[in-house]
C-alpha positions in Angstrom: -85.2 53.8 -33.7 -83.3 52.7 -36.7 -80.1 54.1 -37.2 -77.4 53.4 -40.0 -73.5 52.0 -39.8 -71.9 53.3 -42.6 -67.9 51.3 -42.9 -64.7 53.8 -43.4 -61.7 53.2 -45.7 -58.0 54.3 -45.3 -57.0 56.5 -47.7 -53.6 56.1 -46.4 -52.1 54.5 -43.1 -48.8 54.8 -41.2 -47.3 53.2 -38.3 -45.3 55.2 -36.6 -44.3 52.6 -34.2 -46.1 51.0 -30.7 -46.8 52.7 -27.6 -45.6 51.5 -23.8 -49.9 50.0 -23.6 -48.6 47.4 -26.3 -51.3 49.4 -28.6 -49.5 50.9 -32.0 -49.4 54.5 -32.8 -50.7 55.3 -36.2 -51.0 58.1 -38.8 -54.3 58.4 -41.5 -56.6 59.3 -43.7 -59.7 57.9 -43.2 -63.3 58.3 -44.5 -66.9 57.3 -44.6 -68.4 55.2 -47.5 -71.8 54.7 -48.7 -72.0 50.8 -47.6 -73.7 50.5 -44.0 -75.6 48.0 -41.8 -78.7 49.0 -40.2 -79.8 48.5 -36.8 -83.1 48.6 -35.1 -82.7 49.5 -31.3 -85.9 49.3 -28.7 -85.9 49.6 -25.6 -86.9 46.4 -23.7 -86.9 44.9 -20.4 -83.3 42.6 -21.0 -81.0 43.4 -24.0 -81.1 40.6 -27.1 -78.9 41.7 -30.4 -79.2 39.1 -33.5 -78.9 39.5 -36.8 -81.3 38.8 -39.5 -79.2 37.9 -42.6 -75.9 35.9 -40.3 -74.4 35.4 -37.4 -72.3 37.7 -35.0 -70.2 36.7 -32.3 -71.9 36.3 -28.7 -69.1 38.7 -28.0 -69.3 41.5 -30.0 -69.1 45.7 -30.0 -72.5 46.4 -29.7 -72.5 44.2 -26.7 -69.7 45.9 -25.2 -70.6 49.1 -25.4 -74.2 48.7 -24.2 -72.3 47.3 -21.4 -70.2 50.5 -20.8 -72.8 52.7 -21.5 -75.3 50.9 -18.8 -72.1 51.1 -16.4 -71.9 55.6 -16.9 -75.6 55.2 -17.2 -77.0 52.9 -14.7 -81.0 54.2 -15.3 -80.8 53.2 -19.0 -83.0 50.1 -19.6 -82.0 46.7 -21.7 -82.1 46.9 -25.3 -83.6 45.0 -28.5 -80.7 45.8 -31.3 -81.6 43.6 -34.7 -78.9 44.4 -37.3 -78.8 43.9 -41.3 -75.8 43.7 -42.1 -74.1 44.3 -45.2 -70.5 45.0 -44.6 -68.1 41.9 -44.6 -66.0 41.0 -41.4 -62.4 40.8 -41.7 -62.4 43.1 -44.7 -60.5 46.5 -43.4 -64.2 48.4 -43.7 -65.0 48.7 -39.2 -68.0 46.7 -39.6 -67.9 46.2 -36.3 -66.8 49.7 -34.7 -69.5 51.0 -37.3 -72.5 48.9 -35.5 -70.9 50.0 -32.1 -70.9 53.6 -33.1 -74.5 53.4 -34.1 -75.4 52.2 -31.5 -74.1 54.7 -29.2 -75.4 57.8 -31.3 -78.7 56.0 -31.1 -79.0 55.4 -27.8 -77.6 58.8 -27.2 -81.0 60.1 -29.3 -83.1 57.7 -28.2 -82.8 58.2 -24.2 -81.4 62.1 -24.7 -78.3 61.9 -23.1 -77.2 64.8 -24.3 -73.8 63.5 -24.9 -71.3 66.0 -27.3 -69.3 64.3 -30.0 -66.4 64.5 -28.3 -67.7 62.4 -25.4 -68.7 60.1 -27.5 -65.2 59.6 -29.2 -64.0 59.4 -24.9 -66.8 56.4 -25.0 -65.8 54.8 -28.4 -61.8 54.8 -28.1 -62.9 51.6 -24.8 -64.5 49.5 -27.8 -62.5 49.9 -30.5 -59.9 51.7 -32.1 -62.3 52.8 -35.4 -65.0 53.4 -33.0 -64.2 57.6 -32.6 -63.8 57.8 -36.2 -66.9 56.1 -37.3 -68.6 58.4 -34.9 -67.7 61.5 -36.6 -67.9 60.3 -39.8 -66.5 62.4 -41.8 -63.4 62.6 -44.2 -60.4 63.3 -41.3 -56.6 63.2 -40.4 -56.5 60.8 -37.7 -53.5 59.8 -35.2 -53.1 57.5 -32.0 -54.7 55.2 -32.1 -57.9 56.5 -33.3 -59.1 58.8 -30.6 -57.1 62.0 -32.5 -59.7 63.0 -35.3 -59.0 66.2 -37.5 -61.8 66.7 -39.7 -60.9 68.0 -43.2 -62.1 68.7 -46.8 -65.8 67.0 -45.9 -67.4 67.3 -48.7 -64.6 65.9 -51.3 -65.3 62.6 -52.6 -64.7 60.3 -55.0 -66.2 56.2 -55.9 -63.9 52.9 -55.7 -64.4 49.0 -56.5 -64.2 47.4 -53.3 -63.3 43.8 -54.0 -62.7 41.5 -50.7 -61.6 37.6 -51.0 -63.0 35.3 -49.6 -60.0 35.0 -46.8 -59.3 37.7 -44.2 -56.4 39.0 -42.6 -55.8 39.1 -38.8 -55.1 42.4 -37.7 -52.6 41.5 -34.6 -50.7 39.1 -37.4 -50.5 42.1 -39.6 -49.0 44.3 -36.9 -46.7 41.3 -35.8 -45.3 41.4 -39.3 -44.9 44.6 -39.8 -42.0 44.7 -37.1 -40.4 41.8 -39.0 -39.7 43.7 -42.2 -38.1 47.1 -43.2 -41.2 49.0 -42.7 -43.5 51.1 -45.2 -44.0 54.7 -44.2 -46.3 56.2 -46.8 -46.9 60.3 -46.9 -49.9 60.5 -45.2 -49.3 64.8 -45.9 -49.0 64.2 -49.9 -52.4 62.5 -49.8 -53.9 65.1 -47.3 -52.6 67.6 -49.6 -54.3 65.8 -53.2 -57.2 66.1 -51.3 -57.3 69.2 -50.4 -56.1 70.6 -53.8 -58.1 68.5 -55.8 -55.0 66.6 -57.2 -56.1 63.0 -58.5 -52.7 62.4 -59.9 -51.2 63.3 -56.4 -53.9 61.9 -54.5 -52.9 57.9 -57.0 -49.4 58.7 -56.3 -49.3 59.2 -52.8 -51.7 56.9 -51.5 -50.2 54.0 -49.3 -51.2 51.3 -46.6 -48.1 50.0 -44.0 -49.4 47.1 -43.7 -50.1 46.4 -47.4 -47.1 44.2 -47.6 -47.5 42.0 -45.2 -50.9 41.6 -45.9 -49.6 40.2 -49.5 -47.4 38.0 -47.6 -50.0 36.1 -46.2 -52.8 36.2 -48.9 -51.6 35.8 -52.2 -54.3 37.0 -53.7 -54.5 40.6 -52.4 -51.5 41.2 -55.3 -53.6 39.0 -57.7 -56.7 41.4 -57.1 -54.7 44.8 -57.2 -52.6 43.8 -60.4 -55.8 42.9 -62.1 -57.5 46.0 -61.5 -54.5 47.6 -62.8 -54.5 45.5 -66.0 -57.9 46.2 -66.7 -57.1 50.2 -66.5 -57.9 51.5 -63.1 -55.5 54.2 -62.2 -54.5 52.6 -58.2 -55.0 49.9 -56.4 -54.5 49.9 -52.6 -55.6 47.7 -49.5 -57.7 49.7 -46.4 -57.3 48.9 -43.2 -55.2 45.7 -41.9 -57.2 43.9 -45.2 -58.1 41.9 -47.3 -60.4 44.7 -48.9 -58.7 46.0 -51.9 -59.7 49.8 -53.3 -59.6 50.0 -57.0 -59.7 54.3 -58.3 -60.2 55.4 -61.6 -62.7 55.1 -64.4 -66.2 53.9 -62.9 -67.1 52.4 -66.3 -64.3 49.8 -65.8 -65.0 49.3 -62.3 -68.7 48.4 -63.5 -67.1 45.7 -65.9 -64.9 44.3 -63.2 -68.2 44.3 -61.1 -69.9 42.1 -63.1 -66.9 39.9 -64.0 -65.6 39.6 -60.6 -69.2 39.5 -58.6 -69.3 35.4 -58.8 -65.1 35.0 -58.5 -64.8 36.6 -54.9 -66.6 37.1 -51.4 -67.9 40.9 -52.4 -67.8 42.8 -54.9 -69.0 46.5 -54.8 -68.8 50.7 -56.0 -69.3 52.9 -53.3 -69.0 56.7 -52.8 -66.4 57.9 -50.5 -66.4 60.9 -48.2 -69.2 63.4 -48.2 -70.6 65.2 -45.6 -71.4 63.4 -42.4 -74.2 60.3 -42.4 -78.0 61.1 -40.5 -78.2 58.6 -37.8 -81.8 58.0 -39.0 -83.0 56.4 -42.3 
């Protein structure tokens, strides 16, 4: 079966502080995008994952939650997963919790297990904290850390330039930090509201990231990506996730020109859609 990973952005992201578990309780917007990898899962007698166009990590999500699955599921046989993939790590898109999603909605099709989406998201929230969102898919208000998903406004969307450097940020650094400064607390309700009403000029206003700043702290360039796309006329420029993917909004005729111009300068370069209705697992 081949199935599709589509990455997520935050349209805004809070922390509202960290729980008793050590893990930190959070407040979003988050949506799907129209960048994915792809994965082809087989059944087969002992599981193998690789990658055709890289490497991934001998311990990775997809392995992980083939482990848990064959744990509920002890019947279910070994797997053949071979990925493309095409969203960068380190970037703030849940490349990773995207391949682990797929690959639980596939094998969930694949071997009928009949499982609802909701025990899915039960299953997801062990491997990783984007792993219930990119499950559902879908434009949502999400709290906890990640497992409380309140789907809104799905078929809203709008595009954004997606420029990554080529550097990363460490998401456990970028949490550290963020208790070492006077935090950022964004209005995650102002930009559920744009959305909801339609409002660009909110939705720019409004939008936010908490740990924007200390991602700027320790890359540099994150600023000197945002204040060019802001020079060249784009309306806002925000980091998703801990980073170092920065979202450029605005006019998509001057996110084409920074395409081009910027394509050979850093890591990735891209437009994609954001939001819409829910991804098909199959292509």
């Amino acid at each position: 079966m081949r199935v599709y990973a589509p990455g997520k952005v935050n349209l805004a992201l809070d922390v509202i502080g960290r729980r008793p578990d050590g893990y930190h309780e959070l407040d979003m917007v988050m949506a799907p995008i129209s960048l994915y990898n792809v994965l082809d899962i087989v059944p087969a007698r002992h599981t193998v994952i690789s990658c055709t166009n890289g490497d991934i990590p001998a311990e990775n999500t997809m392995k992980k939650m083939l482990c848990i699955l064959k744990e509920r599921f002890p019947a279910l046989p070994g797997f053949t997963v071979i990925i493309d993939e095409y969203i960068p790590m380190k970037a703030g898109l849940a490349g990773a919790s995207a391949n682990a999603a797929a690959v639980l909605r596939g094998i969930n099709q694949l071997e009928h297990l009949n499982l609802s989406e909701a025990q899915m998201i039960e299953i997801g929230k062990h491997v990783g904290a984007d792993v219930p969102f990119c499950i559902v898919n879908r434009l949502a208000r999400v709290k906890g850390i990640g497992e409380k998903i309140s789907v809104f406004c799905p078929q809203w969307t709008t595009n954004a330039l997606l420029v990554k450097p080529d550097v990363g940020v460490s998401t456990p650094e970028a949490f550290r930090l963020w208790h070492e400064q006077a935090p950022l607390h964004p209005s995650v309700d102002d930009v559920q509201k744009a959305i909801a009403e339609n409002d660009a000029d909110l939705f720019h206003r409004a939008m936010g990231n908490a740990l924007e700043p200390v991602a700027e702290r320790q890359l540099p360039v994150i600023t000197e990506i945002k204040n060019g796309m802001m020079k060249a006329g784009l309306h806002r420029a925000m980091m998703t996730g801990s980073g170092s993917t920065i979202m450029g909004f605005g006019n998509v005729e001057i996110m084409k020109k920074l395409k081009e111009e910027w394509k050979q300068k850093y890591s990735f370069v891209d437009i994609v859609k954001i939001g819409g209705d829910a991804w098909p697992i199959q292509l």
